[in-house]
C-alpha positions as CSV (number, residue, x, y, z in Angstrom):
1,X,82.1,102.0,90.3
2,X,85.0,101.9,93.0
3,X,85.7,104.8,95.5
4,X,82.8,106.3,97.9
5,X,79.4,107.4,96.9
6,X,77.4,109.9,98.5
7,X,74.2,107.8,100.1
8,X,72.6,109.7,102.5
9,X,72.8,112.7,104.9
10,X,72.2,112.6,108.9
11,X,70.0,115.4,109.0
12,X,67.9,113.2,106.6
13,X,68.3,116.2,103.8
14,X,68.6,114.9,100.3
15,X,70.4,118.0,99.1
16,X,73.4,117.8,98.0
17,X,76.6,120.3,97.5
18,X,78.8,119.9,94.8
19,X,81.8,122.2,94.5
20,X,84.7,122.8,91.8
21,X,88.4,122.9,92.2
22,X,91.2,123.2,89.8
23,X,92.5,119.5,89.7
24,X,96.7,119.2,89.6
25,X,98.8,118.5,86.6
26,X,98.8,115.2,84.9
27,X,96.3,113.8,87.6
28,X,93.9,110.9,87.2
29,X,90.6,111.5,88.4
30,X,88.0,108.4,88.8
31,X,84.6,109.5,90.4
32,X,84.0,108.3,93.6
33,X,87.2,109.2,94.5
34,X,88.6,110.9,97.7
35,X,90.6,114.1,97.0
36,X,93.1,116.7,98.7
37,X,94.5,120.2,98.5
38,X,97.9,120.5,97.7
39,X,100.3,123.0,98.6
40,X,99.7,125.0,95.4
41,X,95.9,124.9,96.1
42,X,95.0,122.4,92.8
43,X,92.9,119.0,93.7
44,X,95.1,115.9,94.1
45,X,94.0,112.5,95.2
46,X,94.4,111.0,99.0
47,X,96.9,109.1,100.4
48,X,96.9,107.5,104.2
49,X,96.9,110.5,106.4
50,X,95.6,113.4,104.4
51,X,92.7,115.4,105.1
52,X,90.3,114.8,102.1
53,X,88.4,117.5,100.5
54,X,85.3,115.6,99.4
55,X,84.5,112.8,96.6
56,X,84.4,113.3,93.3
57,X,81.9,113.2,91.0
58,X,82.4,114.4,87.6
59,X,85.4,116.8,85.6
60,X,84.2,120.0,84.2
61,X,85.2,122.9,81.3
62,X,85.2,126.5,82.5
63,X,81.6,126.9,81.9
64,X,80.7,124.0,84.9
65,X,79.7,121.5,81.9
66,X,81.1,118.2,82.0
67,X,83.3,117.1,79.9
68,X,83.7,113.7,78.7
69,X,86.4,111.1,80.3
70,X,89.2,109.6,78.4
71,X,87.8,106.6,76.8
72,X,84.0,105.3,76.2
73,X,85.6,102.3,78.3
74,X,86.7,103.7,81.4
75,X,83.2,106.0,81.6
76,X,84.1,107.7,84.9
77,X,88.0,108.7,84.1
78,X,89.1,111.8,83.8
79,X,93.2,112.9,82.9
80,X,94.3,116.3,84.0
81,X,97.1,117.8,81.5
82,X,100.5,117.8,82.1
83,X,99.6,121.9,82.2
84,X,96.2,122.4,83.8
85,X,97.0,124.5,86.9
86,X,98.5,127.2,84.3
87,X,96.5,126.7,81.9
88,X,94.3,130.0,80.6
89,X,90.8,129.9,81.8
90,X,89.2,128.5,78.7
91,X,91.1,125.6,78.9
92,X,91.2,124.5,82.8
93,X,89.5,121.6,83.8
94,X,88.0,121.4,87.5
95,X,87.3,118.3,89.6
96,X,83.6,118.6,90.4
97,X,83.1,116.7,94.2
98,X,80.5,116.8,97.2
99,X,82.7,118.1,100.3
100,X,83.3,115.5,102.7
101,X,80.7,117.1,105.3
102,X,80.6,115.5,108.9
103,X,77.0,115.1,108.3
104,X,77.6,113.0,104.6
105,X,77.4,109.3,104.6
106,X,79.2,107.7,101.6
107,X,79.0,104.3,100.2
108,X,82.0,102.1,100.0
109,X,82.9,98.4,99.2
110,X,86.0,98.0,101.6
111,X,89.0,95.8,100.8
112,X,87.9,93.1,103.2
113,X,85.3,92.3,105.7
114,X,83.4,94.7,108.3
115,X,82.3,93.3,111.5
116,X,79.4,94.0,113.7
117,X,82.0,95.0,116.2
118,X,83.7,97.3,114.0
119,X,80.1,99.6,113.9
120,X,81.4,103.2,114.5
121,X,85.1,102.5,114.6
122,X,87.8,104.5,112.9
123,X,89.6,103.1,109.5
124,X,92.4,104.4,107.5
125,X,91.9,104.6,103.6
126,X,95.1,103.3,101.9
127,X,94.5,105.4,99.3
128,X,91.8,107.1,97.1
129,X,89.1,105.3,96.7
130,X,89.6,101.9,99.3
131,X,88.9,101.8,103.0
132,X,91.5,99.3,105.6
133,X,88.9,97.9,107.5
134,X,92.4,96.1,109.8
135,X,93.0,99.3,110.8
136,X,89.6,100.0,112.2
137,X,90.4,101.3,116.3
138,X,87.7,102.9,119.1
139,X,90.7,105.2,120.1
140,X,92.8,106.3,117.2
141,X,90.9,108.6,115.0
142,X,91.4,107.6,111.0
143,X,90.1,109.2,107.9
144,X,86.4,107.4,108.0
145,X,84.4,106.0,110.4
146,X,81.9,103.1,109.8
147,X,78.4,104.0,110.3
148,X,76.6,100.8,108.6
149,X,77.2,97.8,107.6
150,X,75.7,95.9,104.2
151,X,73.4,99.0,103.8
152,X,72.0,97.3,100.4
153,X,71.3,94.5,102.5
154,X,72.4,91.8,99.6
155,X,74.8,90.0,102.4
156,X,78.2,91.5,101.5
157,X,80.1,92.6,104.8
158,X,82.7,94.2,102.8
159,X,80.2,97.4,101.9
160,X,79.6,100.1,104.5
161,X,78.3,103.5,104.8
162,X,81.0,105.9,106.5
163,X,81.4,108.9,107.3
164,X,84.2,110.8,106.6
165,X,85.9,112.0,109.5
166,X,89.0,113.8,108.5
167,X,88.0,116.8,106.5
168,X,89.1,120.1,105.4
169,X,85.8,121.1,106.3
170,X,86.3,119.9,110.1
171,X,89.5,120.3,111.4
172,X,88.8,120.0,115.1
173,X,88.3,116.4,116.1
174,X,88.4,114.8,119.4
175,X,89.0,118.5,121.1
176,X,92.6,118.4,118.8
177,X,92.8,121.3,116.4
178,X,94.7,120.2,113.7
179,X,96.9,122.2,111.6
180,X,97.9,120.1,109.2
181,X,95.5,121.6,106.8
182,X,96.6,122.0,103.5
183,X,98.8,118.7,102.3
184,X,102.4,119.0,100.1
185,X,102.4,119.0,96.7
């Protein structure tokens, strides 16, 4: 699987929410990726610089059952149509994600090595599902922010639990409101 995965919760909780959202028009949806609001209030997927929503974890019919992805070979793909966000009721599909809660830690195998030194540092993502570990910064606030390193402990310094840091769900970071909220369509 690419993308995030939830993994574990500060609070030491293993509850965990799951929510639904209309997802946007002809969108391709893998689980374990990072998505957005747009303008129009539909799910869309992150790009460096948007507030994410949460990570997704499964498409479902109107009824909250899942449906199943495009092909028995890509098991965790799922294709909006080129209609969804007009579509009637019956035939809508929703993104099913766990919000990207301060106090959720998610799994991720960056695109490059993560350094003892980068523990608790700031990273960009450069898009939906892959984490910039050369961005990493103690003063610039990015999208995630490593909490571990190697937490399967089978010696690969790519993978790192993170915490996702800007949220829909917490838009006040550092003392800076930010109103950026919802992101274009």
């Amino acid at each position: 699987m690419s993308g995030f995965k939830y993994r574990k919760c500060l609070r030491g909780s293993q509850e965990v929410a799951e929510l639904e959202i209309i997802g946007g028009n002809s969108v391709v949806f893998q689980i374990g990726d990072l998505i957005r609001v747009d303008a129009d209030g539909f799910a869309g997927l992150v790009t460096a610089g948007d507030l994410v929503l949460g990570v997704v974890t499964g498409v479902v019919d109107q009824h909250g059952i899942n449906i199943d992805p495009d092909a028995v070979s890509t098991p965790d793909i799922f294709t909006m149509g080129a209609a969804n966000e007009t579509a009637g009721a019956s035939s809508q599909k929703k993104v099913r994600y766990i919000p990207a809660l301060q106090d959720y830690l998610f799994y991720n195998d960056a695109d490059s090595a993560l350094a003892q030194a980068n523990l608790f540092q700031y990273m960009n993502v450069n898009d939906e599902n892959d984490v910039d570990p050369g961005s990493a910064s103690d003063a610039t606030l990015s999208t995630v922010r490593l909490i571990e390193i190697d937490p399967d402990g089978d010696g690969d310094a790519s993978k790192g639990l993170f915490q996702i840091v800007e949220t829909f769900w917490a838009q006040n970071c550092m003392g800076v409101v930010d109103t950026g909220g919802i992101e274009a369509s």
